[in-house]
MOPAC internal coordinates of N, CA, C and O (Angstrom, degrees):
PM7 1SCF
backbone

  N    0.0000 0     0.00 0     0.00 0    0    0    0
  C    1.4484 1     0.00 0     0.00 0    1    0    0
  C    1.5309 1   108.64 1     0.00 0    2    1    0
  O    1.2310 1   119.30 1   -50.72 1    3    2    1
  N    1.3651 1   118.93 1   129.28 1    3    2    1
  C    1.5344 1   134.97 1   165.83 1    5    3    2
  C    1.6175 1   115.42 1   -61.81 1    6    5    3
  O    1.2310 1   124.82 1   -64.71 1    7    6    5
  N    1.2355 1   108.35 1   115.29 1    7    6    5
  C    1.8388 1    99.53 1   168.20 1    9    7    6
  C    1.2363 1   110.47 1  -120.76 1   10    9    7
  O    1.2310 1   119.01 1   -54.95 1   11   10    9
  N    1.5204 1   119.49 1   125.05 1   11   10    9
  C    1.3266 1   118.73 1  -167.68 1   13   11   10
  C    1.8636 1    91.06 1  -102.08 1   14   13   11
  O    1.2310 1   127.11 1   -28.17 1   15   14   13
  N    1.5764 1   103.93 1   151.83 1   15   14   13
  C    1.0726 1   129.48 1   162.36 1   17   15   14
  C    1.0133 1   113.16 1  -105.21 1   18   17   15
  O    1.2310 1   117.33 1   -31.80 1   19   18   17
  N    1.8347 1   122.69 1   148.20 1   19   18   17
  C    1.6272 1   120.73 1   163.25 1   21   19   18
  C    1.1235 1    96.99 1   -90.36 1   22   21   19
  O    1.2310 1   122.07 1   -28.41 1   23   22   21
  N    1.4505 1   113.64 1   151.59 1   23   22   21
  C    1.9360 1   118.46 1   162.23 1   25   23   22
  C    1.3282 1   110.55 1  -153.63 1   26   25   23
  O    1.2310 1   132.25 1   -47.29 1   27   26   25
  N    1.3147 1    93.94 1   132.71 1   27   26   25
  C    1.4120 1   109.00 1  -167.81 1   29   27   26
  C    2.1096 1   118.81 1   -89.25 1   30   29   27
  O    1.2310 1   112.85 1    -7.06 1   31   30   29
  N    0.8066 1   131.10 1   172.94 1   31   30   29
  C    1.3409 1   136.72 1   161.38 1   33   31   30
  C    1.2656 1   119.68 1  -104.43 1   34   33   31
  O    1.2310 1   119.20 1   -62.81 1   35   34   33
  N    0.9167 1   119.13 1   117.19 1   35   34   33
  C    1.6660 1   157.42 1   179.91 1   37   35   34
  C    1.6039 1    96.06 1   -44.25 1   38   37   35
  O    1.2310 1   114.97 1   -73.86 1   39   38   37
  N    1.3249 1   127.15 1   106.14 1   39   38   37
  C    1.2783 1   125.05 1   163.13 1   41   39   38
  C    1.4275 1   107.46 1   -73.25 1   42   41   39
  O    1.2310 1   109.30 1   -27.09 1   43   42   41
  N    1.5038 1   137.66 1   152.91 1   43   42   41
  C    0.9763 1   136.22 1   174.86 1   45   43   42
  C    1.4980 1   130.91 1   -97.37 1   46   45   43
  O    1.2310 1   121.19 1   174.91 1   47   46   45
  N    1.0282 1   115.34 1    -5.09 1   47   46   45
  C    1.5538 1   122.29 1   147.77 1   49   47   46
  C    1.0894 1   106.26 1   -55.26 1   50   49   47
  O    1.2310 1   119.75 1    -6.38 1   51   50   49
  N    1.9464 1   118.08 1   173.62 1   51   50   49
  C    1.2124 1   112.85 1   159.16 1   53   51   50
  C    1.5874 1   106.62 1  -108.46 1   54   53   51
  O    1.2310 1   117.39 1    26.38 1   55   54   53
  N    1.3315 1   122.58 1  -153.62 1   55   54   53
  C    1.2684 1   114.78 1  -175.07 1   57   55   54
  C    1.6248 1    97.63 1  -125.69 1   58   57   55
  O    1.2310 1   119.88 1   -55.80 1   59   58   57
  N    1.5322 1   117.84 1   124.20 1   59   58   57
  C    1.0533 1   125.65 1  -162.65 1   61   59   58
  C    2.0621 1   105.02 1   -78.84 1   62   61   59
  O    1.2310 1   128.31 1   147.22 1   63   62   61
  N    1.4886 1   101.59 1   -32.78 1   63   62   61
  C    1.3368 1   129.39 1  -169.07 1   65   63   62
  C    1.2707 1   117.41 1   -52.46 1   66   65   63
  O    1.2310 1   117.64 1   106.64 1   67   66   65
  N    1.0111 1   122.10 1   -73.36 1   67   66   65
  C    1.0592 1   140.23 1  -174.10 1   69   67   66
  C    1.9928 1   126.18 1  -125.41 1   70   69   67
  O    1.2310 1   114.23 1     3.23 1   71   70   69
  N    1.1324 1   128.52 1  -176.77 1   71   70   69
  C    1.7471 1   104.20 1  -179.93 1   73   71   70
  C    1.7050 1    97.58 1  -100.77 1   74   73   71
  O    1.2310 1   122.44 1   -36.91 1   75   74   73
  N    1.1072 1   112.94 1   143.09 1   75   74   73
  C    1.4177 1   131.88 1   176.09 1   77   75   74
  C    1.7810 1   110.99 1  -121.87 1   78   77   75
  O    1.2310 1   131.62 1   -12.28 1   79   78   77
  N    1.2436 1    95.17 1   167.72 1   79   78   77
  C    1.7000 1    94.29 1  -174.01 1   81   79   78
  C    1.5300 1    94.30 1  -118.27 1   82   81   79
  O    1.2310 1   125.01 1   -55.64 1   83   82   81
  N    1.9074 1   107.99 1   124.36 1   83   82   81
  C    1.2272 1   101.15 1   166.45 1   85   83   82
  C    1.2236 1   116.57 1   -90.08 1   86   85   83
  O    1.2310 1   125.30 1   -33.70 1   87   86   85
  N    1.2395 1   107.42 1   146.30 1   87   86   85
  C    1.6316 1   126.90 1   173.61 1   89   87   86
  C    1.4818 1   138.34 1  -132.28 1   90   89   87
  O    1.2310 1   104.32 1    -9.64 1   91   90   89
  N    1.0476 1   146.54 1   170.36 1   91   90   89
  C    1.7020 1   143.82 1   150.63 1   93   91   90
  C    1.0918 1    99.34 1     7.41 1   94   93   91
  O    1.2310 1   127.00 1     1.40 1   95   94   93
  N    1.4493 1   104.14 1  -178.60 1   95   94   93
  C    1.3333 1   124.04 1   154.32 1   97   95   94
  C    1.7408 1   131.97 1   -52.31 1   98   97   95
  O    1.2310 1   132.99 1   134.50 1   99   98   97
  N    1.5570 1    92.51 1   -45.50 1   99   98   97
  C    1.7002 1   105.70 1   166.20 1  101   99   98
  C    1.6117 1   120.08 1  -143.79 1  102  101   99
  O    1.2310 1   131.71 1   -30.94 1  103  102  101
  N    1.5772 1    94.99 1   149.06 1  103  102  101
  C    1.7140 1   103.95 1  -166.43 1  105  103  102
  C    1.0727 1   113.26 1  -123.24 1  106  105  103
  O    1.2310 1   125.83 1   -75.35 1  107  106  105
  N    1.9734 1   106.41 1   104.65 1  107  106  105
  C    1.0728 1   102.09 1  -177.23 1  109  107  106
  C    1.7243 1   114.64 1   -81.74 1  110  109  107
  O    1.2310 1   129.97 1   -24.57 1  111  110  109
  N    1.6377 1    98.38 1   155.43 1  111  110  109
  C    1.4664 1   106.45 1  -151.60 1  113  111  110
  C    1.7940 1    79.34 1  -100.43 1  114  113  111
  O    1.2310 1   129.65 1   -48.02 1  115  114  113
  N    1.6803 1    99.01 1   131.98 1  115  114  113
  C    1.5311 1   127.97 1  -179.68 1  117  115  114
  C    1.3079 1   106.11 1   -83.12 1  118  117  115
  O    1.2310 1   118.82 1   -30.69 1  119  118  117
  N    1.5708 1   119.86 1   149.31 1  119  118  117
  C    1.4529 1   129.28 1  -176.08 1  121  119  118
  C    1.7242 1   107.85 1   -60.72 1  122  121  119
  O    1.2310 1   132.20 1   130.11 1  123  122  121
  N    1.3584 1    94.03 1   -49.89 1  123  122  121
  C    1.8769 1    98.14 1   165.60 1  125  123  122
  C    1.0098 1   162.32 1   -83.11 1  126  125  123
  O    1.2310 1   125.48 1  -153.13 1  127  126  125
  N    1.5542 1   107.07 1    26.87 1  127  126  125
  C    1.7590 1   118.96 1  -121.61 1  129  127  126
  C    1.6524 1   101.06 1   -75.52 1  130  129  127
  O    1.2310 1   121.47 1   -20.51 1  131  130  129
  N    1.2412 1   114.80 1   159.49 1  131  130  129
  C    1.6360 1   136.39 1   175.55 1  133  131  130
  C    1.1173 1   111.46 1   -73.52 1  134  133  131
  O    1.2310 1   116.15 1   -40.97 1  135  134  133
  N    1.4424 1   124.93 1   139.03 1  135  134  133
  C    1.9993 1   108.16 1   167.96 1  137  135  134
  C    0.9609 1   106.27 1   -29.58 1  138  137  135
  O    1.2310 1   109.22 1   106.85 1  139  138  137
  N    1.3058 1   137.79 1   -73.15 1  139  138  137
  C    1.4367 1   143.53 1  -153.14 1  141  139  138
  C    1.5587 1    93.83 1   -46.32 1  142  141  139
  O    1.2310 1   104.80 1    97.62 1  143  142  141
  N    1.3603 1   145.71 1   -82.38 1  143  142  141
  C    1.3664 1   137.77 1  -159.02 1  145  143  142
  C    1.5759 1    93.64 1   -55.25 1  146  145  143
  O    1.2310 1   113.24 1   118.43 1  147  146  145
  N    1.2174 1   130.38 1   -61.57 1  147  146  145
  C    1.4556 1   119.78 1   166.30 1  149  147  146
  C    1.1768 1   118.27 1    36.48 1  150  149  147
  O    1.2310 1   140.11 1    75.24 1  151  150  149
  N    1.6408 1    78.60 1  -104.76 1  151  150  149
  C    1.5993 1   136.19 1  -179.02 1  153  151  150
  C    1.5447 1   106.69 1   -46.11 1  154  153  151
  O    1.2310 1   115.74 1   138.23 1  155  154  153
  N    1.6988 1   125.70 1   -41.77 1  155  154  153
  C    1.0580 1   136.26 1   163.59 1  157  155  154
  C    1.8024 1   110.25 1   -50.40 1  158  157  155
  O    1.2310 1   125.91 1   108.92 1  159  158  157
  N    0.9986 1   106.24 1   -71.08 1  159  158  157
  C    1.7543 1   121.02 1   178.47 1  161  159  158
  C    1.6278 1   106.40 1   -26.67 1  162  161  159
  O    1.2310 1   127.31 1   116.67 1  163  162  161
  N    1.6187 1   103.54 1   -63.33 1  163  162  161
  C    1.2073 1   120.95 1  -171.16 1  165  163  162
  C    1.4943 1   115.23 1   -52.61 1  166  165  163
  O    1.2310 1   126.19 1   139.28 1  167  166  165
  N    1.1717 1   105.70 1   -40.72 1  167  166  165
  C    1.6936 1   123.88 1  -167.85 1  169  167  166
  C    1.5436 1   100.63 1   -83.09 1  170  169  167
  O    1.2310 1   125.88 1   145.37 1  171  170  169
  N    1.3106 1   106.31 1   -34.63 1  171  170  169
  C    1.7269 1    90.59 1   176.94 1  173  171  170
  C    1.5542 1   121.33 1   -91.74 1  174  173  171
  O    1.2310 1   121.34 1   171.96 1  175  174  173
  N    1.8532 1   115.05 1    -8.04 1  175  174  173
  C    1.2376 1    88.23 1   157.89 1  177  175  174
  C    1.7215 1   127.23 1   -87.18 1  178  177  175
  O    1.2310 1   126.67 1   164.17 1  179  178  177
  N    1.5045 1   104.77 1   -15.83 1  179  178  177
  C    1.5070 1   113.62 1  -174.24 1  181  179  178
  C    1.6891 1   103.87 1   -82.53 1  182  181  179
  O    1.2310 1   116.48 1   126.41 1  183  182  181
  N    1.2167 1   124.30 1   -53.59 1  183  182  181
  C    1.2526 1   143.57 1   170.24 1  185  183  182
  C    2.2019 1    94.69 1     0.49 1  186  185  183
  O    1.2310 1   114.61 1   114.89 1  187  186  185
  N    0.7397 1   127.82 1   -65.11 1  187  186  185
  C    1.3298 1   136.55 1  -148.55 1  189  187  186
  C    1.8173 1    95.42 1   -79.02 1  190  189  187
  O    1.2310 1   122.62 1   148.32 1  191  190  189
  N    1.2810 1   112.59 1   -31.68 1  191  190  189
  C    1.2561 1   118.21 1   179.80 1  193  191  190
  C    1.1642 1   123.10 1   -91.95 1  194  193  191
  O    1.2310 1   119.44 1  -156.00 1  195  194  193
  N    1.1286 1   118.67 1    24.00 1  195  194  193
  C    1.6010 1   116.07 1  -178.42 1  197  195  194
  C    1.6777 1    98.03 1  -162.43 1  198  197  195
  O    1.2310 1   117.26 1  -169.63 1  199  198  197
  N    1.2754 1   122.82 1    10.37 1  199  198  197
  C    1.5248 1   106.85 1   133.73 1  201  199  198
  C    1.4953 1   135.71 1  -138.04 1  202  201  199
  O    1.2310 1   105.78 1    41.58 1  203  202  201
  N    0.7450 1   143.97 1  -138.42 1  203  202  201
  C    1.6839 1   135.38 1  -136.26 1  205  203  202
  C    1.2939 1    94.03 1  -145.66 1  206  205  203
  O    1.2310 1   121.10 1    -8.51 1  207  206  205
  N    1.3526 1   115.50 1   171.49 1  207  206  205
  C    1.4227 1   125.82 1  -175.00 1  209  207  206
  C    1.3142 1   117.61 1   -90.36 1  210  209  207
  O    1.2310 1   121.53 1  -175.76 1  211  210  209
  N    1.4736 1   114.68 1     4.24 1  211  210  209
  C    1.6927 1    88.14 1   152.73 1  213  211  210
  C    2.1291 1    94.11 1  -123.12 1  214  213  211
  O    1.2310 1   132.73 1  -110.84 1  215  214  213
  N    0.7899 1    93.02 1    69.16 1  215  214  213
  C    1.7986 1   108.11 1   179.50 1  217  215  214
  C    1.0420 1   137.93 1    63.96 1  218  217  215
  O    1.2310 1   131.07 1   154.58 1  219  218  217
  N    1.3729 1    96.24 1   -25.42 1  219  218  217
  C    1.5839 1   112.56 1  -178.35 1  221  219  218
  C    1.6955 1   131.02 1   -50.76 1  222  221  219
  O    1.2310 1   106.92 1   -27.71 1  223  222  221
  N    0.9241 1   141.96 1   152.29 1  223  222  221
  C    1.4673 1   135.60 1  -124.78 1  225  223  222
  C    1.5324 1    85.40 1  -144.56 1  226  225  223
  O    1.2310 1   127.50 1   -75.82 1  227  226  225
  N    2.0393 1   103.17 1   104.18 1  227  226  225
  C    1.4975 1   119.81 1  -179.61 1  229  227  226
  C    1.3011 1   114.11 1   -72.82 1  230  229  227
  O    1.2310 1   122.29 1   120.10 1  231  230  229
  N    1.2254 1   113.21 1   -59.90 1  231  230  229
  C    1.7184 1   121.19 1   159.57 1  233  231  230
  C    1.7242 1   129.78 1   -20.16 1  234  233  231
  O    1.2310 1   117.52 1   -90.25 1  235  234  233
  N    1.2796 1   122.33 1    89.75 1  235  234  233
  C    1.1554 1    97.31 1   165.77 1  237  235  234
  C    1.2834 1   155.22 1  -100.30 1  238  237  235
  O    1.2310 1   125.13 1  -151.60 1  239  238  237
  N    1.4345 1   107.76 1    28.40 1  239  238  237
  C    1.8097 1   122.18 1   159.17 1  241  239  238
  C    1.5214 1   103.91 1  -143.48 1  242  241  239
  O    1.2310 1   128.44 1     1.55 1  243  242  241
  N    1.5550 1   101.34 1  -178.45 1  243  242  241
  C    1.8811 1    92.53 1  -169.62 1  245  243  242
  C    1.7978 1    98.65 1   -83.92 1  246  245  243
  O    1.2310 1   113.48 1   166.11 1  247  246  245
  N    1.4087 1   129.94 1   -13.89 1  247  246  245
  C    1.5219 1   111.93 1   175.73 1  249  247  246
  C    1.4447 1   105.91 1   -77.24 1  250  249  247
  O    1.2310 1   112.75 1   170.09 1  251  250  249
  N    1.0448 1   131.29 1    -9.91 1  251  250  249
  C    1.6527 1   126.96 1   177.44 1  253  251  250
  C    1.5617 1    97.21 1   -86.97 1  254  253  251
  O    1.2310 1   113.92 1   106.38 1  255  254  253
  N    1.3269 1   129.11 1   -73.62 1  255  254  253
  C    1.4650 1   128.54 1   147.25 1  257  255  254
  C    1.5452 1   118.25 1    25.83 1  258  257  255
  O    1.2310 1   124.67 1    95.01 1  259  258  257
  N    1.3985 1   108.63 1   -84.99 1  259  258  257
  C    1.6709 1   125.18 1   165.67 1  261  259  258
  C    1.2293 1   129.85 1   -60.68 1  262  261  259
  O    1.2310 1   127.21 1   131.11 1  263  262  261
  N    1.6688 1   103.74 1   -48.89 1  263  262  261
  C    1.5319 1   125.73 1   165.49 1  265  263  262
  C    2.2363 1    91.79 1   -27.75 1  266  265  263
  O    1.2310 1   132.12 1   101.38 1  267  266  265
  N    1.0704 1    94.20 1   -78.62 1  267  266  265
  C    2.0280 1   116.55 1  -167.97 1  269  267  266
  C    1.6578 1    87.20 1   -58.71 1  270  269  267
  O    1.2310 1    94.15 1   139.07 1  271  270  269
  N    0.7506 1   162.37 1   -40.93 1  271  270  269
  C    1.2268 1   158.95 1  -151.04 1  273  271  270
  C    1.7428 1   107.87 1   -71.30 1  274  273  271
  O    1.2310 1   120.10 1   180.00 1  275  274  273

């Protein structure tokens, strides 16, 4: 039997918002995950949309964050 995992890519900012778990390059997302990976998940799909090209983080709280997302 095949078991697929999702895994995500590691934005390289961190996440100012909320706590995230740093990791590797990519994090695969667990069947059970803890807020903390959560919070990780969340940040790496929004992460890219709310800052700028040299990383910096336009958003300044996590409902503006999503709001841009």
């Amino acid at each position: 039997m095949i078991t697929l995992t999702p895994v995500l890519e590691r934005w390289p900012a961190g996440c100012p918002f909320w706590p995230a778990v740093q990791t590797d390059f990519y994090f695969a997302v667990p069947l059970m995950p803890t807020p903390q990976q959560v919070g990780t998940v969340v940040w790496m799909l929004i992460g890219r949309g709310v800052t700028a090209d040299v990383l910096s983080i336009t958003a300044t709280d996590a409902a503006e964050a999503i709001e841009r997302f």
